[in-house]
Every structure is written in C-alpha cells, then in structure tokens.
C-alpha positions, 0 to 999 in steps of 0.5 A, spaced: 500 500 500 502 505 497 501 513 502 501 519 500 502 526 503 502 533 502 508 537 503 503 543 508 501 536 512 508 534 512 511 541 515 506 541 520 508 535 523 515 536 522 514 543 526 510 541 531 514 541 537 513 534 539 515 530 533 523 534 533 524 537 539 529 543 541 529 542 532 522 545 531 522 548 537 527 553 534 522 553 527 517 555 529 520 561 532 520 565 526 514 569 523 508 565 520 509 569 515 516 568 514 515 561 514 509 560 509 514 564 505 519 558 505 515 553 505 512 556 499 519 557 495 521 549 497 515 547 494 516 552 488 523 550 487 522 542 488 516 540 486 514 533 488 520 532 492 518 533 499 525 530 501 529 536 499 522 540 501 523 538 507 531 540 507 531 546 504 526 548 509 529 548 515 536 550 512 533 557 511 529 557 517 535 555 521 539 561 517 533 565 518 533 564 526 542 566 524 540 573 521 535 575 526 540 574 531 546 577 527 547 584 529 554 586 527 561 583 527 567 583 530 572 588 527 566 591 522 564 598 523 556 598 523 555 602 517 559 597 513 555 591 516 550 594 515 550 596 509 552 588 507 547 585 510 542 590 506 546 588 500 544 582 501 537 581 504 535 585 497 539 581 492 536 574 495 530 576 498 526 570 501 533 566 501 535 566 508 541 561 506 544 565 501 543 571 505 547 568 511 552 565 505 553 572 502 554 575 508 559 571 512 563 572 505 563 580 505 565 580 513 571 575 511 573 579 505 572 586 508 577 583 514 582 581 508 582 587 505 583 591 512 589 587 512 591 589 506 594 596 507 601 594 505 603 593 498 606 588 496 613 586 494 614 587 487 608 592 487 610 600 487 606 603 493 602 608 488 601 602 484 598 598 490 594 604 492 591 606 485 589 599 485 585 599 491 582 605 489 580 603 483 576 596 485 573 600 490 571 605 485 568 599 480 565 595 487 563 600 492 560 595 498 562 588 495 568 586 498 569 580 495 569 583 489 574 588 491 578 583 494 578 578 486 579 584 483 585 586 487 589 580 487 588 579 480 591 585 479 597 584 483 598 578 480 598 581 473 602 587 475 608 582 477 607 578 471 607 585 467 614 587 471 618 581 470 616 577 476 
C-alpha cells in the first residue's frame, strides 16, 4: 500500500514541537509569515520532492533564526555591516541561506582587505594604492569583489614587471 502526503501536512508535523524537539522548537520561532514564505519557495523550487522540501526548509529557517540574531561583527564598523547585510537581504530576498552565505563572505573579505594596507613586494606603493582605489571605485560595498579584483591585479602587475 502505497501513502501519500502533502508537503503543508508534512511541515506541520515536522514543526510541531513534539515530533523534533529543541529542532522545531527553534522553527517555529520565526514569523508565520516568514515561514509560509519558505515553505512556499521549497515547494516552488522542488516540486514533488518533499525530501529536499523538507531540507531546504529548515536550512533557511535555521539561517533565518542566524540573521535575526546577527547584529554586527567583530572588527566591522556598523555602517559597513550594515550596509552588507542590506546588500544582501535585497539581492536574495526570501533566501535566508544565501543571505547568511553572502554575508559571512563580505565580513571575511572586508577583514582581508583591512589587512591589506601594505603593498606588496614587487608592487610600487602608488601602484598598490591606485589599485585599491580603483576596485573600490568599480565595487563600492562588495568586498569580495574588491578583494578578486585586487589580487588579480597584483598578480598581473608582477607578471607585467618581470616577476
């Protein structure tokens, strides 16, 4: 014999407090709205596989609950972090895990950069600092970016003066 059940059964059952614990205790913590939301995409997004249904959904809900906690980081002024997250939150809205993904990305970028104050052996200072200017310049507000393009070019100058 062969059972069927829908997704909204199975997510309600997955999130009822009894079935897994401190683990839907945590999920169902986020707004009804936020939550119909998720739901909502992993259906969209993997239909007929409730398996990944399921998995996607508490992967975001879990990420949800992460950036609702996230109020700045050690070493990032908060008009930096800020306007990372914001960054984020608009160019995956409703993707909570790509939100976390992005912003852990640009903390550890911006942090490397803030390293990078020095130039290089083989790089001329004002060459090192027209670099930096200039990958700021072309990508205000992403650091990872920022970071790419800085050592690529570094790379290339070497290359270009015999190293």
């Amino acid at each position: 014999m062969r059972y069927t059940i829908s997704l909204s059964v199975l997510i309600a059952f997955s999130l009822h407090p009894l079935c897994l614990g401190e683990e839907s205790a945590r999920i169902a913590e986020i707004p009804q709205a936020v939550r119909a939301t998720v739901v909502e995409n992993a259906k969209a997004n993997h239909p007929d596989d409730y398996a990944t249904q399921l998995f996607v959904v508490r992967r975001q809900t879990e990420a949800y609950r992460v950036l609702a906690g996230f109020s700045g980081a050690p070493g990032i002024p908060p008009k930096v972090f800020s306007r990372i997250r914001n960054r984020a939150n608009e160019s995956h809205p409703d993707d909570y895990s790509t939100q976390l993904f992005v912003i852990r990305r640009q903390i550890s970028a911006y942090r490397a950069l803030d390293k990078f104050s020095t130039p290089p052996q083989g790089v001329a200072g004002s060459d090192f600092f027209a670099i930096k200017a200039k990958a700021k310049a072309d990508h205000p507000d992403d650091y990872s970016t920022q970071l790419f393009v800085i050592r690529r070019q570094i790379s290339a100058y070497k290359r270009m003066h015999g190293e």
